[in-house]
VMD Tcl script that builds the backbone (N, CA, C; Angstrom):
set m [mol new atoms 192]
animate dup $m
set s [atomselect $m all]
$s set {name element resname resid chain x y z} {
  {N N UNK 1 A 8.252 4.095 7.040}
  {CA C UNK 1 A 7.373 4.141 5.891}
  {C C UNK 1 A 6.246 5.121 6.213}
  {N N UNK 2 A 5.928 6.138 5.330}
  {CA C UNK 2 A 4.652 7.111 5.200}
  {C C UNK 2 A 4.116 7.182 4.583}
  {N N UNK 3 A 3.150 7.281 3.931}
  {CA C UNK 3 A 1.775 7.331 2.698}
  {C C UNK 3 A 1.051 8.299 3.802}
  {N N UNK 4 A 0.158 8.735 2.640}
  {CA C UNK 4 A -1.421 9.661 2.360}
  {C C UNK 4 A -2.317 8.879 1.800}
  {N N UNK 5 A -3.245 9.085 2.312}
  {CA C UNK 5 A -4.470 8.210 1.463}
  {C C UNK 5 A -4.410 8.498 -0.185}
  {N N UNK 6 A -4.392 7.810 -0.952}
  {CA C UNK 6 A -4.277 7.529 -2.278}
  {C C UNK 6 A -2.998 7.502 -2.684}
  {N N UNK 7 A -2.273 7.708 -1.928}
  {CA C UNK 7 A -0.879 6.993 -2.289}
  {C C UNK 7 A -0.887 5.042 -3.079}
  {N N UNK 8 A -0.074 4.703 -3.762}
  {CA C UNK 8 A -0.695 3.316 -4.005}
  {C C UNK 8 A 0.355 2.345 -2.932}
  {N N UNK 9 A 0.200 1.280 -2.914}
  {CA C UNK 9 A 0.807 0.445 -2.079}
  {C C UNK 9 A 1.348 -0.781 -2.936}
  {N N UNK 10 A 2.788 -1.335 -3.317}
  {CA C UNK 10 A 3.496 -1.785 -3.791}
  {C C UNK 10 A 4.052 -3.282 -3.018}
  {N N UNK 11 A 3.427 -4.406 -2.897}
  {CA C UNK 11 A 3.946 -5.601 -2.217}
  {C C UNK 11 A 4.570 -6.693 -3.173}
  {N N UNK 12 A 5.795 -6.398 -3.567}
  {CA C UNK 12 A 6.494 -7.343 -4.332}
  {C C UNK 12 A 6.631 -8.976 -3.747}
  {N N UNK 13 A 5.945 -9.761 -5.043}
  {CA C UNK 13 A 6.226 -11.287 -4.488}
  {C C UNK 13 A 7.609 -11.970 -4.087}
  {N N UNK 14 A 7.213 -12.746 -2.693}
  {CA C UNK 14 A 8.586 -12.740 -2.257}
  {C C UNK 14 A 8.887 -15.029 -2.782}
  {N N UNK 15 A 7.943 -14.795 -3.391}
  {CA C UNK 15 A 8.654 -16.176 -4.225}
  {C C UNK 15 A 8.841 -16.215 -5.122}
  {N N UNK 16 A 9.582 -17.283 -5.907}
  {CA C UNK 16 A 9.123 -17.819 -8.032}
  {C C UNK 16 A 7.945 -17.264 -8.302}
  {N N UNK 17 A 7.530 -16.600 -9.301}
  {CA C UNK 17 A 6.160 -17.032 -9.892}
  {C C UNK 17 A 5.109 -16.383 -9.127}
  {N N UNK 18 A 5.671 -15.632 -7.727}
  {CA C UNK 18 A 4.344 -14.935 -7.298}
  {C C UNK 18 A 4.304 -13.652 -7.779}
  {N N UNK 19 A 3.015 -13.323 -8.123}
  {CA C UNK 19 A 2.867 -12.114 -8.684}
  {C C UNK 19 A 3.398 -10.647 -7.585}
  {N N UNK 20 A 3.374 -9.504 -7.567}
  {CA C UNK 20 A 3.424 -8.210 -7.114}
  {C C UNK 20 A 2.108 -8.005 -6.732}
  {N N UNK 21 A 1.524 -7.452 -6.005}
  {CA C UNK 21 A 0.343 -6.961 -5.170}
  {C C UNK 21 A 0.254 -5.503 -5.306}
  {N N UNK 22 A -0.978 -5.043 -6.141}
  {CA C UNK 22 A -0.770 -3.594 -5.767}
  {C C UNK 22 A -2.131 -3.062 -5.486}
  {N N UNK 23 A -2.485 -1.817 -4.868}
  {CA C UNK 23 A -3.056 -1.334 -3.840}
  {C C UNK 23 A -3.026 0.184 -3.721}
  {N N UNK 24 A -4.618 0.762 -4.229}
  {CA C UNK 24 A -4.927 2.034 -3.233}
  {C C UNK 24 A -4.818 2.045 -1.474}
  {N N UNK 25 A -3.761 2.881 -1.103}
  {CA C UNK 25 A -4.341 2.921 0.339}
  {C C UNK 25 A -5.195 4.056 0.358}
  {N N UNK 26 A -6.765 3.798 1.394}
  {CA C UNK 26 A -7.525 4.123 1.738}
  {C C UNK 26 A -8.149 4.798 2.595}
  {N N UNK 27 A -6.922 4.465 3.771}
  {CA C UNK 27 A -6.908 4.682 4.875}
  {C C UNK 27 A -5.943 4.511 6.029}
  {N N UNK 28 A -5.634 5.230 5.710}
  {CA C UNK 28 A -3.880 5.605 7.225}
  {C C UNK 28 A -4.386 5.757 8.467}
  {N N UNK 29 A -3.981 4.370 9.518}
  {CA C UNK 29 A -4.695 4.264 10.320}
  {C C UNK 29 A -3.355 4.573 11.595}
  {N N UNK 30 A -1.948 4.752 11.134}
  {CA C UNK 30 A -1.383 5.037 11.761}
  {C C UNK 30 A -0.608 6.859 12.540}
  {N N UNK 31 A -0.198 6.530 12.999}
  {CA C UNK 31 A 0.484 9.087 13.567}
  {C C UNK 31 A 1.162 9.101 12.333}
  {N N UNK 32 A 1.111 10.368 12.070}
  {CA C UNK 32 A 2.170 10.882 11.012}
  {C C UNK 32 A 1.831 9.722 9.627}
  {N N UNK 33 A 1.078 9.127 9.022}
  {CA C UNK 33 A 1.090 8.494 7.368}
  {C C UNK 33 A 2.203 6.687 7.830}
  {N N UNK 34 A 2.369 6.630 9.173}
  {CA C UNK 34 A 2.675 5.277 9.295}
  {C C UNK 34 A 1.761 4.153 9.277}
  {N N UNK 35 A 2.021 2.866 9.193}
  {CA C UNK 35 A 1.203 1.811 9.257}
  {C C UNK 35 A 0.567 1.928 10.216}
  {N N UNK 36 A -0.725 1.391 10.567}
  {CA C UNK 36 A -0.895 0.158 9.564}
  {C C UNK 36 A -2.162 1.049 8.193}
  {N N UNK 37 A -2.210 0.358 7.459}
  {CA C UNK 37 A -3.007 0.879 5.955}
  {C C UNK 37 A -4.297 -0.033 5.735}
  {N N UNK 38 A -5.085 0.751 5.307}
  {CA C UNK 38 A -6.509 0.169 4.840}
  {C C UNK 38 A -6.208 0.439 3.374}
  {N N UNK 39 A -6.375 -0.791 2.108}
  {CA C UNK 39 A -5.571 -1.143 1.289}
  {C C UNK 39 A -6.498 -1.957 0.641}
  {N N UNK 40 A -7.305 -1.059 -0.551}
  {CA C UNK 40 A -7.888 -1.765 -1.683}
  {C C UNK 40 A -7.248 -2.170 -2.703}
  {N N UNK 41 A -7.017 -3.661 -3.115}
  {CA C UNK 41 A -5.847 -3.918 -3.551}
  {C C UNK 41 A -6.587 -4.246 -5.337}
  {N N UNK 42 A -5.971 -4.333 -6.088}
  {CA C UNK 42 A -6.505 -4.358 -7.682}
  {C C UNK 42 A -7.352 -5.541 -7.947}
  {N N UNK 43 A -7.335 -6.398 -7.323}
  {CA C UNK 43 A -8.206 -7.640 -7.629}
  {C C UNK 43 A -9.588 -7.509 -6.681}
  {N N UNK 44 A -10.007 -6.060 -5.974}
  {CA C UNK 44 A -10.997 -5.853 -5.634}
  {C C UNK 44 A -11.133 -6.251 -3.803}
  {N N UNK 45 A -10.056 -6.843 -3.642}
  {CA C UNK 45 A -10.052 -7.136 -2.280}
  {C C UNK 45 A -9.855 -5.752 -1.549}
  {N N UNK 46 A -10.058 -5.819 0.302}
  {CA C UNK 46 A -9.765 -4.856 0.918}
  {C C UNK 46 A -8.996 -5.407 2.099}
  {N N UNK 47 A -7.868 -5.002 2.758}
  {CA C UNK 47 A -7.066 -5.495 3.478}
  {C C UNK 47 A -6.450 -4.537 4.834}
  {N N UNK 48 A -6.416 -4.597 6.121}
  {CA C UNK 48 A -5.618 -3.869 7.087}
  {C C UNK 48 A -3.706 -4.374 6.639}
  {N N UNK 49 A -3.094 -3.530 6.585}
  {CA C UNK 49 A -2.027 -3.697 6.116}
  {C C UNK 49 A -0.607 -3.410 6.534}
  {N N UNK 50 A -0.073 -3.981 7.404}
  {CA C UNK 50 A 1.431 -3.834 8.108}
  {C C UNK 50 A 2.320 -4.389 7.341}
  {N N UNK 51 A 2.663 -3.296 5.927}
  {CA C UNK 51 A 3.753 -3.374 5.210}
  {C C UNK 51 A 4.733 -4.125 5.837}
  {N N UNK 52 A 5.735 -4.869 5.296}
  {CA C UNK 52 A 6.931 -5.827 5.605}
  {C C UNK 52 A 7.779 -4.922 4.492}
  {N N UNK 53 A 9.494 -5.414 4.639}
  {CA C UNK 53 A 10.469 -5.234 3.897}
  {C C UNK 53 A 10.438 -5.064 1.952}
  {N N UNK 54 A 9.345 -5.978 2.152}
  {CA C UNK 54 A 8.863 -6.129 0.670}
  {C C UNK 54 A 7.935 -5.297 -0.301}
  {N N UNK 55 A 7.235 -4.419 0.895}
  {CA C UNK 55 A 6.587 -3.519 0.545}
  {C C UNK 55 A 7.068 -1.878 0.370}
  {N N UNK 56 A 6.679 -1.225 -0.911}
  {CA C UNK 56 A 6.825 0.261 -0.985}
  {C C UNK 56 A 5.738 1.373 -1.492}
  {N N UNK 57 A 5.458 2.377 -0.819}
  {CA C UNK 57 A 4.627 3.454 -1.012}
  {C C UNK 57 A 5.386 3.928 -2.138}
  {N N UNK 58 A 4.118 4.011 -2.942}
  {CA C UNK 58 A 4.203 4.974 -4.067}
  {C C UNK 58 A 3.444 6.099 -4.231}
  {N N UNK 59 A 3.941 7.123 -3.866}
  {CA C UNK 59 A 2.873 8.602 -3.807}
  {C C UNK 59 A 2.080 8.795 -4.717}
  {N N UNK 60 A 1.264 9.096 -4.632}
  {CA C UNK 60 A -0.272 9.641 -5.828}
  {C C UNK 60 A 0.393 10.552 -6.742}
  {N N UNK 61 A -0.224 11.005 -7.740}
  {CA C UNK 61 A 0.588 12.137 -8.377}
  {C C UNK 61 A -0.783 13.255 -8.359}
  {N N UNK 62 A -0.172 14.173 -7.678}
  {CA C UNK 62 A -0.982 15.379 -6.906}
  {C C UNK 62 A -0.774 16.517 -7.844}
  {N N UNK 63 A -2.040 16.955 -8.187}
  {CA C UNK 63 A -2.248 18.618 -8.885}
  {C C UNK 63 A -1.264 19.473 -8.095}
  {N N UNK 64 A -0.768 20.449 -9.026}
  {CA C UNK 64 A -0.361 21.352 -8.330}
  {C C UNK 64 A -1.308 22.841 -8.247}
}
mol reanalyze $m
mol bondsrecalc $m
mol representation Tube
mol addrep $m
């Protein structure tokens, strides 16, 4: 997994009824755009973040 800062961050609920989690990353704290992620997530929280199976980067959409 790789992201850029403002890429968004995608954590699909892994039960019934739990919502999806989504997330500016902020901060790529790993070589090369790997984990772990600093991850302002939409409900205003801020989180260090070692994506699991459930999670997917979604790239920013960048000017050309």
């Amino acid at each position: 997994m790789h992201a850029t800062v403002g890429d968004r961050l995608l954590v699909h609920g892994t039960v019934v009824g739990e919502h999806d989690k989504r997330g500016e990353i902020i901060e790529v704290r790993g070589p090369g755009g790997e984990p772990p992620y600093v991850v302002r997530f939409d409900d205003g929280h801020t989180g260090l973040v070692f994506p699991g199976p459930d999670a997917v980067v979604v790239p920013a959409q960048r000017g050309s």
